[in-house]
C-alpha positions in Angstrom: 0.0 0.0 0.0 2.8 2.4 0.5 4.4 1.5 -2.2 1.5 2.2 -4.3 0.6 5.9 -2.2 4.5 6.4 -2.8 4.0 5.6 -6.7 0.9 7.9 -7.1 3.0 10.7 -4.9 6.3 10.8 -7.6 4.1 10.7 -10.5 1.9 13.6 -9.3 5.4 15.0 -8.6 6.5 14.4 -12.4 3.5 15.4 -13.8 3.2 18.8 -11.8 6.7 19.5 -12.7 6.1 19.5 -16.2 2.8 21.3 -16.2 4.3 23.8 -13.6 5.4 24.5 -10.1 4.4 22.3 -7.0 2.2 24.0 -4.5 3.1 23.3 -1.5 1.4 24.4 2.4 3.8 23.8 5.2 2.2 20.7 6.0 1.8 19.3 2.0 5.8 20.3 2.3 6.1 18.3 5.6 3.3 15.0 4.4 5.2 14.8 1.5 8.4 14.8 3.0 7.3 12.1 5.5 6.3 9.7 2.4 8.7 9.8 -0.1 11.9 11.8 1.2 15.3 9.8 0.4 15.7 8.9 4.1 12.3 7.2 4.4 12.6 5.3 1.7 16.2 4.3 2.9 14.2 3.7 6.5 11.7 1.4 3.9 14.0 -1.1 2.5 15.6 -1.8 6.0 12.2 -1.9 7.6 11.4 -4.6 4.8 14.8 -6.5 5.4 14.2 -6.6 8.8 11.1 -8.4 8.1 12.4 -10.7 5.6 14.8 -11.9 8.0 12.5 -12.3 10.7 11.4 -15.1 8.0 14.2 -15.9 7.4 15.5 -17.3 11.5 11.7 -19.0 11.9 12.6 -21.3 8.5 15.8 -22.3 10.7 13.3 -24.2 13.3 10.8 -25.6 10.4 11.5 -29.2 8.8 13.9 -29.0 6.0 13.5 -32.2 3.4 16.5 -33.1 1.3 15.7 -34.8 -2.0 18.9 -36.2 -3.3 20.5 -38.9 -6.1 23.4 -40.1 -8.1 24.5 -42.2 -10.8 27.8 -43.4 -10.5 29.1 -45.7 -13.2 32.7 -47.8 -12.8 34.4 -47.7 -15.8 37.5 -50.1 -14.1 35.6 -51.8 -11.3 38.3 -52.0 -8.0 40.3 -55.2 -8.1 41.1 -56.0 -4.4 43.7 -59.0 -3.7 42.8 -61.6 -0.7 44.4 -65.1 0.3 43.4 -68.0 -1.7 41.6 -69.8 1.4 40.0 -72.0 -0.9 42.7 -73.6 -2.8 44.1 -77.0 -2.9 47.6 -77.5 -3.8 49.2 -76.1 -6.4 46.8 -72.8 -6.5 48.0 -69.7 -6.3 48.6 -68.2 -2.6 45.9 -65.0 -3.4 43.1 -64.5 -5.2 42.2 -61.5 -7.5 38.0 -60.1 -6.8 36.0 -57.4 -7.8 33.3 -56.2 -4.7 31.2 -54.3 -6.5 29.6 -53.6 -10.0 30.0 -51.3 -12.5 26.5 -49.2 -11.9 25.0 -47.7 -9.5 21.9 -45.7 -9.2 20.9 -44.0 -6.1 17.8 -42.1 -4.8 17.3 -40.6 -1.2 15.2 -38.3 0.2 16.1 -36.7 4.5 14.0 -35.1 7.1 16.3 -32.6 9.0 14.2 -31.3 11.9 15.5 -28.8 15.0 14.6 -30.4 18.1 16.0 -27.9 20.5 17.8 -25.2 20.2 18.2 -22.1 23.3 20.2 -20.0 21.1 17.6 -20.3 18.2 14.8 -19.8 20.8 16.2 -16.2 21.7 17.6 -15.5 18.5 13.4 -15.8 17.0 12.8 -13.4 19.7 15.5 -10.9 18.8 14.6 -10.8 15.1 11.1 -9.8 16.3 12.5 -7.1 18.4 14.8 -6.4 15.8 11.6 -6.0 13.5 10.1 -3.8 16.2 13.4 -1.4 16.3 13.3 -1.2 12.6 9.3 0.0 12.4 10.5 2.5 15.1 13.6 3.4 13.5 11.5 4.1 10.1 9.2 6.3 12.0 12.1 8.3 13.3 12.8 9.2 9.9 9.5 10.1 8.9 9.5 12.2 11.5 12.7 13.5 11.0 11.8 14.3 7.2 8.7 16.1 8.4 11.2 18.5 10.8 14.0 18.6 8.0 10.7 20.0 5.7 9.6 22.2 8.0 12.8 23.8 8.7 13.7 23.9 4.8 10.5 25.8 4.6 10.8 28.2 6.8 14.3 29.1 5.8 13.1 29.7 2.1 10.4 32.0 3.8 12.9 33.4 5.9 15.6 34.1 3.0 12.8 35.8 0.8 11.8 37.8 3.7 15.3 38.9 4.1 15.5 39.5 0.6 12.4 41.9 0.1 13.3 43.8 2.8 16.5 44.1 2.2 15.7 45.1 -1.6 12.9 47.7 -0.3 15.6 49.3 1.8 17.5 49.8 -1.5 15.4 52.3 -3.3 15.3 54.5 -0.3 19.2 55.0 0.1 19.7 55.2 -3.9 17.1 58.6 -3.0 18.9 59.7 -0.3 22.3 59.3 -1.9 21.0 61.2 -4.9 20.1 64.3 -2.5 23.1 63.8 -0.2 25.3 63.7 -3.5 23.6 67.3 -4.1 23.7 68.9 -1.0 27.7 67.8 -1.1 27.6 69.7 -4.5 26.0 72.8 -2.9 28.2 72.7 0.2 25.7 72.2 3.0 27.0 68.6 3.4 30.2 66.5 4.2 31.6 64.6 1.8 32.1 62.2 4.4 28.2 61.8 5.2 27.4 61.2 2.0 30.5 58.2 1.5 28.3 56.8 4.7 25.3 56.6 3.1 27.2 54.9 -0.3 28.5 52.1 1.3 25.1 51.3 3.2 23.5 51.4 0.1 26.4 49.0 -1.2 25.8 46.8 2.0 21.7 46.8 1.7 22.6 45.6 -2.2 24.8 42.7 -0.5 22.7 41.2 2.0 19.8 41.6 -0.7 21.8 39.3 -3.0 23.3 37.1 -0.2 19.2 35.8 0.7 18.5 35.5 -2.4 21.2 33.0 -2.8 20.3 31.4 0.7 16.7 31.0 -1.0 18.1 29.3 -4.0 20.1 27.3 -1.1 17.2 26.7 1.2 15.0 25.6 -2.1 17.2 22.7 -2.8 17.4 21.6 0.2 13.8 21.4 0.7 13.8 19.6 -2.7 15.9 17.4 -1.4 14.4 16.4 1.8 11.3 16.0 -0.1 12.5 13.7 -2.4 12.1 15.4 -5.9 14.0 16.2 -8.8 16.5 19.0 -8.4 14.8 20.9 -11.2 11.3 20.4 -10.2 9.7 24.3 -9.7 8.1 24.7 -5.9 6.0 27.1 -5.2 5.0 28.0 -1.1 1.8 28.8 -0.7 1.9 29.6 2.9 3.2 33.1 4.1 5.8 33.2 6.9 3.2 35.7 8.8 1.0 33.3 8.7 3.1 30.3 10.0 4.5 32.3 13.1 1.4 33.6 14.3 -0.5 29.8 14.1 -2.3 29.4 17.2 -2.1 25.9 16.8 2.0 25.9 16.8 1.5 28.1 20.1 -0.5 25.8 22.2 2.2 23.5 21.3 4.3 25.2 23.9 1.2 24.1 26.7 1.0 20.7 25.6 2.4 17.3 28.0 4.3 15.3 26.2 3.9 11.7 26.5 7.3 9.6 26.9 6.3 6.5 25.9 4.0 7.9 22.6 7.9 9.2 22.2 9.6 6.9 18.9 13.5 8.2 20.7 11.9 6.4 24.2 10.9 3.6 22.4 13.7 3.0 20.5 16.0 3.1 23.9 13.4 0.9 24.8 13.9 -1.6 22.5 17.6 -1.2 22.5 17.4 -2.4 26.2 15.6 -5.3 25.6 17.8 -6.0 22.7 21.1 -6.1 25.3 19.0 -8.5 27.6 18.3 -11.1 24.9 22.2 -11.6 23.8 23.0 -11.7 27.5 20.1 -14.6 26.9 21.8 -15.4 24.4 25.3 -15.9 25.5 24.1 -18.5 28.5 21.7 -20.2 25.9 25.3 -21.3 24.2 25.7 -23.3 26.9 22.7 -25.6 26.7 22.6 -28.9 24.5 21.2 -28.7 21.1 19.0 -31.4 19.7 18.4 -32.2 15.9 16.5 -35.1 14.4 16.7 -36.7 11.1 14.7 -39.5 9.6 16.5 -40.8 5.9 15.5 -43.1 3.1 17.1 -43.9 0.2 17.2 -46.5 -2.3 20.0 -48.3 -5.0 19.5 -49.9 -8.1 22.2 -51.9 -9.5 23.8 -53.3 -13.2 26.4 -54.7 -14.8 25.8 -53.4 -18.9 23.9 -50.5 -18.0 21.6 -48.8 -14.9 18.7 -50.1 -13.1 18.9 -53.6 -14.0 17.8 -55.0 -10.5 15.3 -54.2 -8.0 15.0 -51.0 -5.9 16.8 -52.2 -2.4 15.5 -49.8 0.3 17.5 -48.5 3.2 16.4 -46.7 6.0 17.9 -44.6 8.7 16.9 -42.5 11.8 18.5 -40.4 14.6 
């Protein structure tokens, strides 16, 4: 299902950018960041892995069935030497025989099964809590993406903020430069106050262009935490007046916070429980370990070619 929201999210994302800019509130900015920033996704594949391996240990205690067989074929059967026990006199002292024929055909099929295991048992457990730590550990990043969004946003508000005023200051000291400039000219002014007011008009220019290129800065940024294309167009459609005067965002500062609702108490938490089970672990190592096995196989023999005599069963337990 996330997958799918995450799908529809990036191609709303495409299509937008190639119609025209994406509108963003503070909260789309910080929604969006939370469901498809690079970090969560990141936080996505481990939480997955994490799952995957949970499968992964509990296969360890199912039965596992072995299916195997062979074909072996003697091209020189073995020649093996023995005393001549049998021979009257005048035979030779040994005897030359062949134990054994030149095919073989073999099929067998084992039952591995894990009894009893204490270091399994607690590992089973600490892949869950490992699960658990890496659900947690995804919602820290979703909710780190949302603060990383929210603070990208308010410092392109806050650089084009900077900028206007800094750029509405400009037109005012070009106008009283002009006049100083005359007054100098007419000798009712310093030359000095008039150098004064150049260089703050050079200054007010500066600090105009340096937000301006924080904005660019800040706009990146907040492309990047939300997880877009660095050339996708956003457009803010939430005033920084606005934002700072939310009386929601206010009664924040009144609000108890809950530790254990907390994902950085929870993930200490589970960390904690984490260092209990491989001291669990470490005495488990000490316990017996118990496997059973059940095996059958059958062999077909010949002398010109394979399976030229019956099927002779063996079985075997333990």
């Amino acid at each position: 299902m996330r997958t799918l929201i995450l799908c529809l999210t990036l191609s709303a994302a495409a299509a937008a950018s190639a119609q025209g800019p994406v509108s963003l509130s503070l909260k789309q900015a910080m929604d969006m960041a939370a469901l498809q920033s690079y970090q969560v996704q990141a936080g996505e594949l481990s939480a997955e892995k994490a799952r995957a391996r949970v499968k992964e240990v509990l296969a360890i205690g199912l039965p596992q069935i072995e299916a195997t067989g062979g074909l072996n074929n003697y091209i020189d059967v073995p020649t093996s030497v023995i005393p001549n026990f049998f021979g009257g006199p005048g035979a030779p002292e040994t005897l030359e025989v062949q134990f054994g024929i030149p095919w073989t055909v073999t099929g067998a099929v084992q039952l591995n099964q894990l009894l009893f295991d204490g270091s399994y048992l607690v590992g089973l457990a600490a892949t869950k809590e490992l699960k658990v730590q890496s659900d947690q550990q995804l919602e820290q990043s979703r909710a780190d993406a949302r603060v990383q969004a929210a603070k990208a946003y308010m410092g392109v508000l806050a650089a084009r903020e900077g900028a206007r005023l800094s750029a509405d200051g400009v037109p005012v000291l070009e106008k009283s430069l002009k006049e100083a400039e005359a007054m100098v000219q007419a000798g009712f002014m310093e030359n000095t106050d008039s150098d004064r007011l150049s260089i703050a008009l050079a200054n007010a220019k500066d600090r105009a262009r340096s937000f301006a290129q924080q904005e660019r800065v800040a706009l990146a940024y907040l492309r990047l935490v939300l997880g877009v294309p660095a050339d996708t167009p956003i457009e803010l459609t939430e005033p920084l007046e606005t934002i700072v005067n939310d009386a929601d965002e206010k009664a924040l500062s009144n609000t108890t916070i809950d530790l254990n609702g907390q994902v950085d108490h929870q993930l200490a938490s589970t960390a904690v429980r984490l260092q209990t089970m491989d001291v669990r672990n470490q005495n488990a190592a000490y316990m017996p370990k118990l496997y059973g096995f059940f095996n059958h196989q059958r062999q077909s023999f010949g002398t010109d070619g394979p399976i030229e005599t019956d099927w002779f069963p063996a079985t075997l337990w333990g």
